[in-house]
C-alpha positions as semicolon CSV with decimal commas, in nm:
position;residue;x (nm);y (nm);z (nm)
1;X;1,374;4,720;-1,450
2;X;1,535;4,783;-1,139
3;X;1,736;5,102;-1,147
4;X;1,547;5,287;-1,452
5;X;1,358;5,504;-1,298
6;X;1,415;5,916;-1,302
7;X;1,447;6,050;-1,005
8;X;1,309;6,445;-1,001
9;X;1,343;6,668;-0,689
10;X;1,028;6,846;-0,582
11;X;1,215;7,122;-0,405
12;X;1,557;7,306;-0,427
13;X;1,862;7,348;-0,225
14;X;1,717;7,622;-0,013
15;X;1,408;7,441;0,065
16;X;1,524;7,124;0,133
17;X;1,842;7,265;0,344
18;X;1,658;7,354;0,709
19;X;1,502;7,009;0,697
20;X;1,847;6,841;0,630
21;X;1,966;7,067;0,915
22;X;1,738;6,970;1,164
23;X;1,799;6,602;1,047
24;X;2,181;6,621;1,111
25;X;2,188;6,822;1,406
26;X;1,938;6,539;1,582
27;X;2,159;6,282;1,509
28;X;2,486;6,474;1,618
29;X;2,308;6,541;1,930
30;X;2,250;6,174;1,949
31;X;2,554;6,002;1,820
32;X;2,804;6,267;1,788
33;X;3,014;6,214;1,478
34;X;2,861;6,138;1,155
35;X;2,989;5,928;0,872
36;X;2,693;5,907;0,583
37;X;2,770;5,605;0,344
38;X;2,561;5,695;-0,006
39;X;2,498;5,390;-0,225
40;X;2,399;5,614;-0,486
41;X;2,456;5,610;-0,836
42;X;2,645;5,881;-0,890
43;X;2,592;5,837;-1,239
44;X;2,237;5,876;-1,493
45;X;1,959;5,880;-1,279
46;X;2,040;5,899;-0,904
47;X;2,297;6,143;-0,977
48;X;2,076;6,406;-0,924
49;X;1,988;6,278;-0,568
50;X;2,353;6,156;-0,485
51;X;2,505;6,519;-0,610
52;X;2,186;6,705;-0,340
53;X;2,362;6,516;-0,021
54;X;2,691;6,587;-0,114
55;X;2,608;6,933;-0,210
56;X;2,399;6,936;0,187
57;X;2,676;6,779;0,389
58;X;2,903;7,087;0,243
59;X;2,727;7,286;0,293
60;X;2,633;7,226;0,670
61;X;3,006;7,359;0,705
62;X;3,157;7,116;0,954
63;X;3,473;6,968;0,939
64;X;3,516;6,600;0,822
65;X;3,628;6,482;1,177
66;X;3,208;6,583;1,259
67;X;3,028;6,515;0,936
68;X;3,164;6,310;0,654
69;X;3,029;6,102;0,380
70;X;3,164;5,797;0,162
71;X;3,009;5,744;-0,186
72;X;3,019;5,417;-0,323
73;X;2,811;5,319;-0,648
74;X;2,676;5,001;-0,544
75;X;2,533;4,935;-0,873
76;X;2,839;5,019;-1,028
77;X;3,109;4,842;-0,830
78;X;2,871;4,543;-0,736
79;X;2,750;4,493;-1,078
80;X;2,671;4,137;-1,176
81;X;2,623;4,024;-0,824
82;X;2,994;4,020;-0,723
83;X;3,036;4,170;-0,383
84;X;3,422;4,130;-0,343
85;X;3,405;4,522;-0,386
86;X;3,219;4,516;-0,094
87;X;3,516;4,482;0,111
88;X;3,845;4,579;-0,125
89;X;3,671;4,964;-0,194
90;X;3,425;5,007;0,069
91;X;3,571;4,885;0,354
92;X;3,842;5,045;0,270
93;X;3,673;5,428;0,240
94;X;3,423;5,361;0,555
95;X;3,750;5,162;0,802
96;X;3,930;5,445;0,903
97;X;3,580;5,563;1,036
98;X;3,511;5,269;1,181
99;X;3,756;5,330;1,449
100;X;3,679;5,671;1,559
101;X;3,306;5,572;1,570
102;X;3,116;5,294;1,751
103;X;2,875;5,117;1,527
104;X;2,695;4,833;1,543
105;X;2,692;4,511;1,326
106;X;2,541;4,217;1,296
């Protein structure tokens, strides 16, 4: 079943936190301003995973205006195949970003 499995982390904060910083300052130096969207469940198994980011990103220590992230449960909010949530709760978290960064779509 899609979804079931447990996810484990093989190292802790500490050890996974210079890698994450290296990651992030990369793509600042490439893009400038970061938004991170997280489809993560942020509930049962992916918690654990979804909770390490957000844990990371404050960590890092900038302000939101440099490094900011949206969480939205896609399994959650999406659940039975209807994506109207798609655009009434994510759009609405990730468009005022939208302006302040370019992105691309397609």
């Amino acid at each position: 079943q899609t979804g079931a499995h447990k996810v484990k982390m093989s190292r802790g904060f500490e050890a996974c936190s210079p890698a994450f910083r290296r990651h992030v300052d990369g793509l600042r130096s490439r893009y400038g301003p970061l938004l991170f969207v997280s489809l993560l469940n942020v509930k049962e198994g992916e918690a654990l995973l979804s909770n390490a980011l957000l844990d990371q990103v404050k960590d890092y220590g900038l302000d939101k205006s440099e490094l900011d992230i949206v969480t939205f449960d896609y399994h959650h909010q999406c659940r039975g195949g209807s994506q109207e949530k798609l655009t009434s709760v994510l759009l609405r978290d990730v468009g005022p970003h939208l302006k302040k960064h370019s992105f691309f779509s397609y």
